[in-house]
C-alpha positions as CSV (number, residue, x, y, z in Angstrom):
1,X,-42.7,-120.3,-23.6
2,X,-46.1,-120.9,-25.4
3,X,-48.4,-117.8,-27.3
4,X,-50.3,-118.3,-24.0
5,X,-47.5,-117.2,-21.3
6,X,-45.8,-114.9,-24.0
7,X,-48.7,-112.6,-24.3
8,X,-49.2,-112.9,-20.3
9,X,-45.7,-112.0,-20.0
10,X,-46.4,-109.1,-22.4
11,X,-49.3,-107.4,-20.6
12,X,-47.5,-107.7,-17.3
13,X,-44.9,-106.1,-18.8
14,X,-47.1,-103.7,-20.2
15,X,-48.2,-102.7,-16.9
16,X,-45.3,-102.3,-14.9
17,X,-43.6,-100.2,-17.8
18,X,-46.7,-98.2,-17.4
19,X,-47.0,-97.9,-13.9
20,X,-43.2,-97.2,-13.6
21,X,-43.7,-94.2,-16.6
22,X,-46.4,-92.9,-14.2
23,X,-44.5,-92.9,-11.1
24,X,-42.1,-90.8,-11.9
25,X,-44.0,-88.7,-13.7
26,X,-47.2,-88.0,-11.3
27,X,-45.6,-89.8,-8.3
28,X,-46.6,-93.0,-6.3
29,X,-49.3,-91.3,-4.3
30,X,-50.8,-89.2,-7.6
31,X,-51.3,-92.6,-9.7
32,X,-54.3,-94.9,-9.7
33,X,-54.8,-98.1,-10.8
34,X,-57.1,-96.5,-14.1
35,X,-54.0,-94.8,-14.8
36,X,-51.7,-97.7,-15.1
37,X,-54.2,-99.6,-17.0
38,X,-55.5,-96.5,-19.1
39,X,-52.0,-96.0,-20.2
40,X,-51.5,-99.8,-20.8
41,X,-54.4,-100.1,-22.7
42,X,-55.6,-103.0,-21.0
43,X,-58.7,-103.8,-18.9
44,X,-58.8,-102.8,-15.3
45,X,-59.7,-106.5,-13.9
46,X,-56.8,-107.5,-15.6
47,X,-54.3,-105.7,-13.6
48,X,-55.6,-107.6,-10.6
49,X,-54.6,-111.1,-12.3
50,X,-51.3,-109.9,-11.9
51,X,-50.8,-107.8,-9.4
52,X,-53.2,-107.2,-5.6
53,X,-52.4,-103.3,-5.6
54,X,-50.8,-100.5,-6.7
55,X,-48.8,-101.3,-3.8
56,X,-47.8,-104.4,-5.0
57,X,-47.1,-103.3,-8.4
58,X,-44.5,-100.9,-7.0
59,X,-42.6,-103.4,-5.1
60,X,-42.6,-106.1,-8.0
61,X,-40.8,-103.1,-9.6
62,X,-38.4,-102.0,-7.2
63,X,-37.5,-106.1,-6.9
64,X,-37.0,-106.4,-11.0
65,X,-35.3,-102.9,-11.8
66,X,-32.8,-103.6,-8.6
67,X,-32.1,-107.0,-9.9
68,X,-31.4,-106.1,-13.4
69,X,-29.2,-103.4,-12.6
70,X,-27.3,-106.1,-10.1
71,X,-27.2,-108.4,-12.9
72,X,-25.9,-106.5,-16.0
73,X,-23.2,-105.3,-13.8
74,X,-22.5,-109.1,-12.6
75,X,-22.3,-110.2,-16.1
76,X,-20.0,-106.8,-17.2
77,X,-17.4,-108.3,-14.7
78,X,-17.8,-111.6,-15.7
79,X,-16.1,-110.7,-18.5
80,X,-12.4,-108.8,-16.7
81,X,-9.9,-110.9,-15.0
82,X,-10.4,-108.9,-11.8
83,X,-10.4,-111.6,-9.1
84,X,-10.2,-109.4,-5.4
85,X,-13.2,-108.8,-3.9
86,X,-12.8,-105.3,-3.4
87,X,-11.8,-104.6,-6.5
88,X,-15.1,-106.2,-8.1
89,X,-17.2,-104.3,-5.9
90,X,-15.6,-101.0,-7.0
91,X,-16.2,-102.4,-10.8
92,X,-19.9,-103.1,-9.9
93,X,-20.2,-99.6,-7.7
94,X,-18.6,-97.6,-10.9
95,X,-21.1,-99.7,-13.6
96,X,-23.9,-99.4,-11.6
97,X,-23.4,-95.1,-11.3
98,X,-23.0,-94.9,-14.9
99,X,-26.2,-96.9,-15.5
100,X,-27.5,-94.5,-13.0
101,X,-26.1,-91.4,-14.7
102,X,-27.7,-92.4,-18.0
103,X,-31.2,-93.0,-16.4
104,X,-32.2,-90.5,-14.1
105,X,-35.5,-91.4,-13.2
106,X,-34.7,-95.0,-12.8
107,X,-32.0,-92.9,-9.7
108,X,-34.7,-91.0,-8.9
109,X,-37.2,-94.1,-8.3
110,X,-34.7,-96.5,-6.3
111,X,-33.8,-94.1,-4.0
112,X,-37.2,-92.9,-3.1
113,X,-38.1,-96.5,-3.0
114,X,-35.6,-99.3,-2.1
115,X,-36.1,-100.1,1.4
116,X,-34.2,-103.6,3.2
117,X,-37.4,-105.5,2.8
118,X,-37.6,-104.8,-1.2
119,X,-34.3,-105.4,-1.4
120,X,-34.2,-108.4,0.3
121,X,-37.2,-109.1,-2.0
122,X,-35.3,-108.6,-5.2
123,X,-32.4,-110.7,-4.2
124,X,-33.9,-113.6,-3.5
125,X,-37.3,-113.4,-5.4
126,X,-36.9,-111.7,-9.0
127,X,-35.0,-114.1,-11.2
128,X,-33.3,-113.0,-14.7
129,X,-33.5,-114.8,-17.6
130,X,-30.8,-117.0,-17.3
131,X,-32.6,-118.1,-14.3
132,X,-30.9,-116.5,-11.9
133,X,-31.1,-114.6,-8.6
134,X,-29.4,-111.7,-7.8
135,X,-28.9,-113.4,-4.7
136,X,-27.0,-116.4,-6.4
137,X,-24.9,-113.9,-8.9
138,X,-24.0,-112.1,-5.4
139,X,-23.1,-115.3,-3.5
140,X,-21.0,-116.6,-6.6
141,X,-18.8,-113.2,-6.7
142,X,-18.3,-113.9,-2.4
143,X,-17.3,-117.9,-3.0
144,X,-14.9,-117.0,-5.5
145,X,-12.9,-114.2,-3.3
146,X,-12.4,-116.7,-0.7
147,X,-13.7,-114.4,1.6
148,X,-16.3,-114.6,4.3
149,X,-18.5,-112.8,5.9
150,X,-21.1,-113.3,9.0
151,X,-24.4,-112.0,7.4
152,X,-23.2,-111.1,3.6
153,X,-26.6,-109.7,2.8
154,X,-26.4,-106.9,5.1
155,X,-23.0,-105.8,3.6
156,X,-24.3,-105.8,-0.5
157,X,-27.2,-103.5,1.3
158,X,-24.6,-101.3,3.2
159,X,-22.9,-100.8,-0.4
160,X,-25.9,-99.9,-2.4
161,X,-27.3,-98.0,0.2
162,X,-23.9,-95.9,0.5
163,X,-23.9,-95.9,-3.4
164,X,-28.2,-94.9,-4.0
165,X,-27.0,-92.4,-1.1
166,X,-24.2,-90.6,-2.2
167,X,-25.4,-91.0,-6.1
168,X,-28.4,-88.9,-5.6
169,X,-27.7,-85.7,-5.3
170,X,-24.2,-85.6,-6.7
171,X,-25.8,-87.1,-10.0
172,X,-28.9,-85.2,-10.3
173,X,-28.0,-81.7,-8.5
174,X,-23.5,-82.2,-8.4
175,X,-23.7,-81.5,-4.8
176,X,-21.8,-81.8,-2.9
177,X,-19.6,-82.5,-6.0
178,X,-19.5,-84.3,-8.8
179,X,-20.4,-87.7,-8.9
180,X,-16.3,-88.3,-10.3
181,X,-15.5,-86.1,-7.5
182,X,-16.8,-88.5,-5.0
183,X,-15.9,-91.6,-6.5
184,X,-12.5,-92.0,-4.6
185,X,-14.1,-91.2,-1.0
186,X,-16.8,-94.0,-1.8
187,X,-14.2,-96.6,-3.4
188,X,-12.7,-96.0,-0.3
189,X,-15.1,-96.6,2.3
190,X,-16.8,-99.6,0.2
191,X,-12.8,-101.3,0.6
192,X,-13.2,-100.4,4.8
193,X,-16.5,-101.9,4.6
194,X,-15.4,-105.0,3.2
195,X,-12.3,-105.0,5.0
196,X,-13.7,-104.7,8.3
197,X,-16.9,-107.3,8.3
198,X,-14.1,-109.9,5.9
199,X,-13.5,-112.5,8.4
200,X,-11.1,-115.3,6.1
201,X,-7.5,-114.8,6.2
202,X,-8.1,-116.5,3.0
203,X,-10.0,-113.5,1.3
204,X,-8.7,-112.3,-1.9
205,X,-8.8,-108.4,-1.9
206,X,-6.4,-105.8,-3.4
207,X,-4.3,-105.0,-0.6
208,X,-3.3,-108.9,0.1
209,X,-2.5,-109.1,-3.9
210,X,-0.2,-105.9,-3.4
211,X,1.6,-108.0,-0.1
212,X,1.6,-111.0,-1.6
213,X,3.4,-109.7,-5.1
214,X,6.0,-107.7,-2.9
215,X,6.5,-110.8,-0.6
């Protein structure tokens, strides 16, 4: 990347840490375009060489924040020897709370925020740096299990849905426990989820591992 595109890079980046800073603290609906570029320090006709709207601004963040947090958990696993599919999604569900614990307001944004068309936006649009989507990490993890499912999309969604959920107020307020307390009900439903929609005989998951080792 030239000094061009690296200082481009850098003021977009500029702006949607700004705008992201001012969302939480004012709110969506309390923050104007002068703020995100007052507290960017950069020129309001700028902004618009980047982004439409405020609008658009938002989404763009929902789409990279979402993807990151996909990806640094995909790349955690990477590194374990944990080959069933269920089991990786409880590794990713359990990495992606403890990112969630540790940042609040990034909790506090995706669940006021995330909706099935941003997400569907992040997973196919937003790439990371190794080039890619959280789409293809998420499509990797499925090839490798052996396991199939009709419309895999929906059941990623289904997961971080149930996890943005049940994370909320359990993380922020500890009702209606503790975000440890609740752990084992959501491991639980996230293996009937998977269980249920699987449709390959072939899958590798937890349970077949136990019946296959006691075979």
């Amino acid at each position: 990347m030239g000094k061009i595109e690296t200082k481009k890079e850098n003021k977009r980046k500029d702006l949607l840490n700004a705008a992201f800073d001012l969302f939480i603290s004012k709110g969506f609906h309390n923050t104007s375009i002068a703020d995100i570029v007052g507290r960017a320090g950069i020129a309001k006709g700028t902004f618009y060489l980047y982004f439409k709207d405020k609008t658009d601004i938002r989404n763009r963040l929902i789409s990279s924040k979402a993807t990151f947090l996909f990806r640094d958990a995909c790349l955690r696993l990477a590194k374990t020897d944990i080959t069933a599919l269920d089991e990786q999604f409880i590794f990713l569900t359990d990495d992606i709370l403890l990112a969630l614990q540790k940042d609040k307001s990034l909790l506090f944004f995706l669940s006021k925020h995330l909706s099935w068309g941003m997400f569907r936006t992040s997973m196919t649009e937003e790439k990371s740096p190794d080039g890619l989507s959280a789409r293809e990490l998420y499509a990797q993890l499925i090839a490798r299990s052996g396991c199939h499912f009709v419309n895999p999309e929906i059941i990623i969604y289904l997961v971080i849905e149930l996890v943005a959920g049940v994370s909320y107020n359990a993380i922020l307020y500890q009702e209606p426990a503790t975000i440890e307390e609740l752990k084992p009900y959501l491991h639980t439903i996230i293996r009937d989820i998977l269980r249920e929609f699987n449709q390959s005989e072939k899958c590798a998951s937890s349970s077949s591992i136990k019946r296959s080792s006691n075979g």
